[in-house]
Kinemage of the C-alpha trace (Angstrom):
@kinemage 1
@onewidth
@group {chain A} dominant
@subgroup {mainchain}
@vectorlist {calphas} color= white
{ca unk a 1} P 94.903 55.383 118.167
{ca unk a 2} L 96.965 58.741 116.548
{ca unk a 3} L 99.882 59.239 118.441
{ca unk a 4} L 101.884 62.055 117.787
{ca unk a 5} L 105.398 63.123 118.556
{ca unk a 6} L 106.173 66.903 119.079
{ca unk a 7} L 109.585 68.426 119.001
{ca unk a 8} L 109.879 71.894 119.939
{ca unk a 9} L 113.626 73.348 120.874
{ca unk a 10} L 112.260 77.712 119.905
{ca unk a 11} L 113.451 77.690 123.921
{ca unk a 12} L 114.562 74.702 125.493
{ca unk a 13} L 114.277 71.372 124.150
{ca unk a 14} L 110.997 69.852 124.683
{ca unk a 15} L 109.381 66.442 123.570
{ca unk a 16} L 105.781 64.978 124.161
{ca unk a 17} L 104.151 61.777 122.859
{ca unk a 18} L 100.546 62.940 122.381
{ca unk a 19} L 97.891 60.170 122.062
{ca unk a 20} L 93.860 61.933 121.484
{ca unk a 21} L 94.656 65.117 123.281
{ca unk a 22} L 96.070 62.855 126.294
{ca unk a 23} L 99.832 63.715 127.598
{ca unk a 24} L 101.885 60.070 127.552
{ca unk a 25} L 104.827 61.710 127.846
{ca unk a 26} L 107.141 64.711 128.091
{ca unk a 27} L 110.209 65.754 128.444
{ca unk a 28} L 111.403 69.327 128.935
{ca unk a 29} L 114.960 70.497 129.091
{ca unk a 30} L 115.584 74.144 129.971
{ca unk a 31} L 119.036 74.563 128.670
{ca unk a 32} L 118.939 76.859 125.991
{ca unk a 33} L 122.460 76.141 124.883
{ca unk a 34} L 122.720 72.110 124.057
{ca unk a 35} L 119.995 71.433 121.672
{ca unk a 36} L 121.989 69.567 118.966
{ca unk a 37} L 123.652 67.365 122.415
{ca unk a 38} L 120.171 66.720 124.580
{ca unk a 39} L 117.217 66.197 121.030
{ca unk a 40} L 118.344 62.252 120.220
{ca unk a 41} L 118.449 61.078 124.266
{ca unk a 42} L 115.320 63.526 125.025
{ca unk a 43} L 113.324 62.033 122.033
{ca unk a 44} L 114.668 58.151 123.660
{ca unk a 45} L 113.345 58.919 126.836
{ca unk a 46} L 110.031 59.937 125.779
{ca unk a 47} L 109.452 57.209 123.915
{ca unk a 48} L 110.723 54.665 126.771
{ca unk a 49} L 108.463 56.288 129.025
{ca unk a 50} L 105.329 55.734 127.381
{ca unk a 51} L 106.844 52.227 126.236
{ca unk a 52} L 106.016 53.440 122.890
{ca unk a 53} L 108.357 51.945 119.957
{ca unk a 54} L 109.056 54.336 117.082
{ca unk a 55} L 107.354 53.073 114.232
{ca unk a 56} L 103.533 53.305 115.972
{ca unk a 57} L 104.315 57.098 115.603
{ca unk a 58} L 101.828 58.540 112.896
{ca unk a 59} L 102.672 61.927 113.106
{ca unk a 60} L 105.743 64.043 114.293
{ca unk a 61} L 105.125 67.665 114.102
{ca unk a 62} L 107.660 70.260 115.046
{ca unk a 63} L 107.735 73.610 116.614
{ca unk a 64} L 108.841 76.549 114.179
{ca unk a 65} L 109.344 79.118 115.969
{ca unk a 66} L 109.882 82.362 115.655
{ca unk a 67} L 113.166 82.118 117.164
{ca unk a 68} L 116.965 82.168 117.436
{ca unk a 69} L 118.566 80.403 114.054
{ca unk a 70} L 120.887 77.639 115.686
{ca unk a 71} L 118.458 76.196 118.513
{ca unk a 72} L 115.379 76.196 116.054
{ca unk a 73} L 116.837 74.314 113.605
{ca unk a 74} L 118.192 71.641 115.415
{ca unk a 75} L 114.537 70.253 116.611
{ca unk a 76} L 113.351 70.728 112.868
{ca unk a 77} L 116.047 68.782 111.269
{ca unk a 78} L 115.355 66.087 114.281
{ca unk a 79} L 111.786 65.844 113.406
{ca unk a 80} L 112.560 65.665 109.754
{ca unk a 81} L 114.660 62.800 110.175
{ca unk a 82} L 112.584 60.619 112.880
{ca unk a 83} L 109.926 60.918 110.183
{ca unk a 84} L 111.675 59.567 107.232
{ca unk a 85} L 112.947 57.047 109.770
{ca unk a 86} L 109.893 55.498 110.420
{ca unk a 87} L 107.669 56.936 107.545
{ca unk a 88} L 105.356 59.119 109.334
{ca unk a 89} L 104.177 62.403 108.159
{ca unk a 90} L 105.535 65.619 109.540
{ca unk a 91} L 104.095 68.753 109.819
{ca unk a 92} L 104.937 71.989 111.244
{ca unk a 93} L 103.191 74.862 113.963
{ca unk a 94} L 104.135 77.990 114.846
{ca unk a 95} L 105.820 77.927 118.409
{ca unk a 96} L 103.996 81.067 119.523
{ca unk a 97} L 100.631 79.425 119.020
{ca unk a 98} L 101.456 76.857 121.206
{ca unk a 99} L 101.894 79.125 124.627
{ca unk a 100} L 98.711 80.725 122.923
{ca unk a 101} L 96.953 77.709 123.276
{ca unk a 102} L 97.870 77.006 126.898
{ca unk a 103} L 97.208 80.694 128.329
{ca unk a 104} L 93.761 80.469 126.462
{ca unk a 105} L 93.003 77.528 127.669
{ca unk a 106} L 93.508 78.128 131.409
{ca unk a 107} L 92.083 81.276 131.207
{ca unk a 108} L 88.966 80.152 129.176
{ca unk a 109} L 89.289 83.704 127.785
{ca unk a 110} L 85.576 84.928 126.469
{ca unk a 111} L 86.783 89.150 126.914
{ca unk a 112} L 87.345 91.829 124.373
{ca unk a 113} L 91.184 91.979 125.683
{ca unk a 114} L 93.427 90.326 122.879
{ca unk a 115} L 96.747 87.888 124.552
{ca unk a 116} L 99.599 89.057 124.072
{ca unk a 117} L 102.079 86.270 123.550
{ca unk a 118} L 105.932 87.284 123.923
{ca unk a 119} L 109.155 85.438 123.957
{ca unk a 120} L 112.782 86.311 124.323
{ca unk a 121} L 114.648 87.133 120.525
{ca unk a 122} L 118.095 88.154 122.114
{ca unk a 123} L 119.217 91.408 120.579
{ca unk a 124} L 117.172 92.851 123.551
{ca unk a 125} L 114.031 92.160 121.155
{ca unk a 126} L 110.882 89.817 121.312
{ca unk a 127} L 109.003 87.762 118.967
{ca unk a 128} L 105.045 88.646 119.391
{ca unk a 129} L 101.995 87.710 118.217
{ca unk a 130} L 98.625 88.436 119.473
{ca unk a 131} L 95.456 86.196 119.433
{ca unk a 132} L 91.746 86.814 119.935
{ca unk a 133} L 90.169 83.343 121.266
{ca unk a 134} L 89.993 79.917 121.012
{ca unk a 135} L 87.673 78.574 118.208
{ca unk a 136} L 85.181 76.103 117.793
{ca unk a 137} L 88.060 73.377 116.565
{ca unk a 138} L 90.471 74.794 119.675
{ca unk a 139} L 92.632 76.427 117.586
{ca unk a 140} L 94.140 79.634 118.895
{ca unk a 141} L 93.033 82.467 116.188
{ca unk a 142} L 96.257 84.750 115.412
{ca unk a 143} L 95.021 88.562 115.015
{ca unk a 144} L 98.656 89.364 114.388
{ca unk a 145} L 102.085 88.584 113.958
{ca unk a 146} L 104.146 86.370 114.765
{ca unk a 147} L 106.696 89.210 114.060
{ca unk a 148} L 109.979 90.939 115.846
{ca unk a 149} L 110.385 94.054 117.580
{ca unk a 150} L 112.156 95.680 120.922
{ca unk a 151} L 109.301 95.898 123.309
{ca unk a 152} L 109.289 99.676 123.458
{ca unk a 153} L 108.823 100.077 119.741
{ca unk a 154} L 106.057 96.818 120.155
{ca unk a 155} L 104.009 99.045 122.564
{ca unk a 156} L 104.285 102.032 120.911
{ca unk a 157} L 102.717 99.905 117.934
{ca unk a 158} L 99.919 98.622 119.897
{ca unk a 159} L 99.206 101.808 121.765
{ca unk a 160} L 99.125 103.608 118.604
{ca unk a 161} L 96.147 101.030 117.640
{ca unk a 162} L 94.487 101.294 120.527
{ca unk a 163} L 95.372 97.915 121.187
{ca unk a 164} L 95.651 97.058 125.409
{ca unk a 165} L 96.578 93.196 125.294
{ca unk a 166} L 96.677 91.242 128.264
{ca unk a 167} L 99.859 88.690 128.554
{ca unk a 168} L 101.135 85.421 129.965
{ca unk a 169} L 104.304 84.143 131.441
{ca unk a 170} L 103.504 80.399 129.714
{ca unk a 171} L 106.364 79.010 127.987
{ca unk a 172} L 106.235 76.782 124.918
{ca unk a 173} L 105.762 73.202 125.597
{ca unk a 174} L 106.157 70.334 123.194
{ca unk a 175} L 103.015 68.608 124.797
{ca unk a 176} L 100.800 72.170 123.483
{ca unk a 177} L 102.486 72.099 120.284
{ca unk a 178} L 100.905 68.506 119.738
{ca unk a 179} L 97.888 69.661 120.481
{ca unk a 180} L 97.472 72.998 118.388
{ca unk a 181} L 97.972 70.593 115.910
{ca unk a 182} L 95.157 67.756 116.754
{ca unk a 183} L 92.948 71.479 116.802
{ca unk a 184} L 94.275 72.205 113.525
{ca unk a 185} L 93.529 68.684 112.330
{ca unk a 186} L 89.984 68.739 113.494
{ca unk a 187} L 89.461 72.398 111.513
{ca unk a 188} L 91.778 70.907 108.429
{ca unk a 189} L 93.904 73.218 108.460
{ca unk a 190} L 97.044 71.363 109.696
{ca unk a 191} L 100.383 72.236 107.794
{ca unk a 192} L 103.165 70.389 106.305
{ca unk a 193} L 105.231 73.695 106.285
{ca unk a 194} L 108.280 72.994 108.718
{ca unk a 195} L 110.298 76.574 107.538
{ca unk a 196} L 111.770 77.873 110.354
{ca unk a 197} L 110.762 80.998 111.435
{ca unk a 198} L 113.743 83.189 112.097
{ca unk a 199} L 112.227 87.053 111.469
{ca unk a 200} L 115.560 87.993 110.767
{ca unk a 201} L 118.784 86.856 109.474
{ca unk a 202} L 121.239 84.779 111.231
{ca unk a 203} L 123.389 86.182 113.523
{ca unk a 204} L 126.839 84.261 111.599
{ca unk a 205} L 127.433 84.712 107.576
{ca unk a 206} L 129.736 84.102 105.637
{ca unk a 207} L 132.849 86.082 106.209
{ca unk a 208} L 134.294 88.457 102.781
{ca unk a 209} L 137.237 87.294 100.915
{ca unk a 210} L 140.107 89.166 101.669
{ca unk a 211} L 141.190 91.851 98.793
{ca unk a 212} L 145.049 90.491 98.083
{ca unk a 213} L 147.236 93.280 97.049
{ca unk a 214} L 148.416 93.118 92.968
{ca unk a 215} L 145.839 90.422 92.071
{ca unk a 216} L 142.363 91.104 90.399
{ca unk a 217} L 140.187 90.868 92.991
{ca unk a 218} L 136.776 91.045 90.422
């Protein structure tokens, strides 16, 4: 038995309990604005509702994003601490290869077209990353990105490489991140990297002392 707790707050806040590629449980909150208030009591209920205590958790693996600095951090630093809780190992997967994995998998993709994954980076931008296929393991193989752009300047780009993705409206789920990672664990490949992936720099820093007239400001 390998169960596996996902976190994923790149959007909402989303939790799964993940047991051999089956679903236990999951949780999905849409609110993109209470992350740090809605991770402990979504993480309680998913846990309750697979009557699953804590410490029969082997792995908790967390979404990374790309996305927004304050709502991505919040599900890492969760997942950081629920695994030094109960001494499981963590690991980390990149949020945009988890909608990958669920728009490839419906589609059962086997065409020349890459997928064109998008989500919302505020700033009237989007992170992107494109994939080619599924393979042999199930792992969703990234051609490009995961990267940041305003979508006219992103299809200028892949016009101007004679790229013509197709796209998806799937949104990231914690139950998909758990299983990019039991693909990447079957090809080896599975990461202990947990960086987020912000693209950019945060939207606060630090403000500049103030210059005070007749003092030595060096």
């Amino acid at each position: 038995m390998t169960l596996i707790l996902a976190i994923d707050t790149s959007a909402g806040t989303s939790v799964a309990l993940v047991e051999n590629g089956e679903v236990r449980s999951e949780v999905t909150v849409v609110d993109q604005m209470k992350h740090a208030e809605l991770i402990g009591q979504v993480i309680e209920d998913v846990l309750a509702k697979a009557f699953v205590r804590a410490a029969q958790i082997q792995h908790v693996v967390v979404g990374r994003g790309p996305a927004p600095f304050t709502g991505l951090r919040v599900g890492i630093a969760a997942g950081v601490m629920f695994s030094l809780g109960i001494d499981a190992k963590l690991h980390g997967v990149v949020s945009l290869d988890a909608i990958a994995l669920a728009a490839l998998t419906k589609e059962a993709r086997t065409v020349d077209s890459p997928l064109l994954v998008t989500t919302d980076a505020r700033r009237k931008e989007v992170y992107w990353a494109t994939y080619s296929r599924l393979n042999e393991h199930g792992v969703p193989v990234r051609i490009e990105g995961p990267a940041v752009a305003k979508p006219d300047d992103l299809e200028v780009y892949l016009t101007d490489r004679n790229v013509h993705p197709v796209t998806t409206d799937f949104s990231v789920s914690a139950a998909n991140i758990a299983k990019v990672f039991e693909a990447q664990l079957r090809e080896g490949t599975a990461s202990r990297d947990v960086s987020a992936l912000y693209l950019r720099a945060a939207d606060a820093v630090e403000p500049k002392a103030r210059k005070v007239p007749g003092v030595n400001n060096a």
